[in-house]
C-alpha positions as CSV (number, residue, x, y, z in Angstrom):
1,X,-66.2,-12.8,-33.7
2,X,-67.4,-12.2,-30.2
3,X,-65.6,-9.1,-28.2
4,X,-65.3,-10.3,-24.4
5,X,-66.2,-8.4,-21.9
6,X,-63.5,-6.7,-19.6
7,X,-63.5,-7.8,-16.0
8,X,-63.4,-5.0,-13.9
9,X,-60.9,-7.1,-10.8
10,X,-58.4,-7.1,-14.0
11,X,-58.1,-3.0,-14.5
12,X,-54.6,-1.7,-14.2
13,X,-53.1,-5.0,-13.7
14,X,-50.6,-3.8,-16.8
15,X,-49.5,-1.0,-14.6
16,X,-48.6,-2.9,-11.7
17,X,-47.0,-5.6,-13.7
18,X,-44.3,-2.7,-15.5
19,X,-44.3,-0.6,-12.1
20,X,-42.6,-4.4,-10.0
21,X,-40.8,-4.4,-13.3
22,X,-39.0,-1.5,-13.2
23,X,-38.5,-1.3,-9.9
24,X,-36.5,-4.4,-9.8
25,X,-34.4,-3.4,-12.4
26,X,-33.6,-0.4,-10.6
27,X,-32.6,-2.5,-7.7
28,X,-30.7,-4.5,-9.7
29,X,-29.0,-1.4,-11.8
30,X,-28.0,-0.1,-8.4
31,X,-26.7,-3.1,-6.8
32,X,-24.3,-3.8,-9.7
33,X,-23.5,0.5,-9.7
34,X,-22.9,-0.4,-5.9
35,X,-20.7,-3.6,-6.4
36,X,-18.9,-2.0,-9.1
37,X,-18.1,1.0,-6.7
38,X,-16.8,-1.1,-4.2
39,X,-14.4,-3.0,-6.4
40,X,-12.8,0.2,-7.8
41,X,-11.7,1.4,-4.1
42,X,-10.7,-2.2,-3.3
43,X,-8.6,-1.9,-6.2
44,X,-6.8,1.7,-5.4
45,X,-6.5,0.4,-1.8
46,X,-4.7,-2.5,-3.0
47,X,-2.3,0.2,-5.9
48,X,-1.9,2.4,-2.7
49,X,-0.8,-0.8,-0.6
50,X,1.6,-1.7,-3.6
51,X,3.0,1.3,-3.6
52,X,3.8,1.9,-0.1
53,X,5.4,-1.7,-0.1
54,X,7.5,-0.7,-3.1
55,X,8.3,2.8,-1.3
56,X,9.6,1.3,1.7
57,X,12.0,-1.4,0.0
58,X,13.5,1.6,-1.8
59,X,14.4,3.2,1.1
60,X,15.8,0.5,2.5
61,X,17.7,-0.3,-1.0
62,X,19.3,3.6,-1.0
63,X,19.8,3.3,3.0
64,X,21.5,-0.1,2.2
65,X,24.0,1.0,-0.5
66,X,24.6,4.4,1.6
67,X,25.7,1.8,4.4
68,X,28.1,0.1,2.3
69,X,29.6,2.9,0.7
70,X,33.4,4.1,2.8
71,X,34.4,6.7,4.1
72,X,38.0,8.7,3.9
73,X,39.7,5.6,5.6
74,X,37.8,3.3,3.3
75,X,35.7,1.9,6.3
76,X,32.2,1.0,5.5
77,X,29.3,3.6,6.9
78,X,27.7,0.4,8.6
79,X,30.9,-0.1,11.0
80,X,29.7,3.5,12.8
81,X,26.6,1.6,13.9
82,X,28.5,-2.1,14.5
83,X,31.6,-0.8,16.0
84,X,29.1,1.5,18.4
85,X,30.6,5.3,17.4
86,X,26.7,6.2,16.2
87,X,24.0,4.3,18.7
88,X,21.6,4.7,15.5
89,X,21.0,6.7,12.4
90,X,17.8,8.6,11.0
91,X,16.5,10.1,7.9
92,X,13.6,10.7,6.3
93,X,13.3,10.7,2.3
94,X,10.8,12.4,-0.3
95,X,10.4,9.5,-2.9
96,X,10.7,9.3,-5.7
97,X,12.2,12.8,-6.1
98,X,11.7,16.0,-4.1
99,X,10.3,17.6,-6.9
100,X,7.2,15.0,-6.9
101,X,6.9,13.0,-3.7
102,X,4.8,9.8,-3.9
103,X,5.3,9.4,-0.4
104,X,7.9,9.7,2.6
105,X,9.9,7.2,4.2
106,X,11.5,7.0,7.2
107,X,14.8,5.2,7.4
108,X,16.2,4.0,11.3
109,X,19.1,2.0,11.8
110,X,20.7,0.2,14.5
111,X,22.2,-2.8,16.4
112,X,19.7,-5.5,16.9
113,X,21.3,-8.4,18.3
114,X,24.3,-9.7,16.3
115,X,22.5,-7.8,13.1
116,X,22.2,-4.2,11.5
117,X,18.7,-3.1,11.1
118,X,17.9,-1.6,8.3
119,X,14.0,-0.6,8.9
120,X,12.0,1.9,6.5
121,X,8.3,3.1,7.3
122,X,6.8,4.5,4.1
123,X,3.4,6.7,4.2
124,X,1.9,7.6,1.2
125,X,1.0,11.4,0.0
126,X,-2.8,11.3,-0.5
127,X,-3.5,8.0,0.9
128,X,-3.6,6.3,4.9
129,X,-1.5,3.3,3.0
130,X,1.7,2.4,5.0
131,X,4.5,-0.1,4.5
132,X,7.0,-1.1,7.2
133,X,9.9,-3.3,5.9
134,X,13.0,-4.1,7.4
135,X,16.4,-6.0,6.6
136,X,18.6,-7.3,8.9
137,X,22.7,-7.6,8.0
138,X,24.8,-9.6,10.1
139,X,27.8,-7.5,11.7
140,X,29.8,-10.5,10.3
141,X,29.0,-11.6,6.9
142,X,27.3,-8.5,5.2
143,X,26.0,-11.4,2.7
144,X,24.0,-12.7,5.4
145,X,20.6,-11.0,5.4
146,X,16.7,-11.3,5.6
147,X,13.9,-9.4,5.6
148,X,10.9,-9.0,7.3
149,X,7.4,-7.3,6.9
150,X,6.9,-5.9,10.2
């Protein structure tokens, strides 16, 4: 058996072979650590979004069916903003509870036009996510509504 000789151009090859190895794992490793990363905050933003949306169309549900409700004389609450006696009406709610706000919303309400606009503006606790919604009723037909996302 003959032993062959070691060129001496071929030392440490080995070395530098494993050392390009590892190093583009590494870059791989952190590339997919970095892509991962991004698509867990992509995914809260879009939660936080969700919520905000979901927010807002409850304070425009609870605004809604405190519009509707009557009063003493059994006159709907929305005839003080269609009959002009309240030029528009403002409040701001802790949802869902007091206790433990998700968020606040803002409800504003007045004449647009020949409608009632019902508009809410939710803002999230611990997030910059914010909703604006708003339904319109018509001062006629209080069946006769639509929303927009504004």
């Amino acid at each position: 058996m003959m032993i062959k000789k070691r060129d001496p151009n071929e030392k440490g090859f080995a070395l530098v072979a494993v050392l390009i190895v590892v190093v583009v794992l590494s870059f791989l490793f952190l590339a997919i650590v970095n892509l991962t990363n991004n698509n867990a905050k992509q995914m809260d933003m879009q939660e936080d979004h969700m919520r905000a949306y979901y927010l807002s169309k409850s304070g425009i549900d609870i605004a809604y069916a405190a519009l509707m409700m009557t009063d003493n004389n059994g006159v709907q609450n929305i005839r003080t903003i269609i009959d002009g006696k309240k030029e528009k009406l403002e409040s701001i709610l802790e949802l869902p509870n007091a206790a433990n706000p998700l968020g606040k919303v803002t409800i504003d309400v007045k004449m647009v036009n020949d409608e009632v606009r019902i508009a809410a503006l939710a803002e999230l606790e611990n997030s910059d996510s914010t909703a604006l919604l708003a339904l319109y009723v018509h001062k006629d037909d209080f069946n006769k509504t639509h929303w927009e996302r504004e």
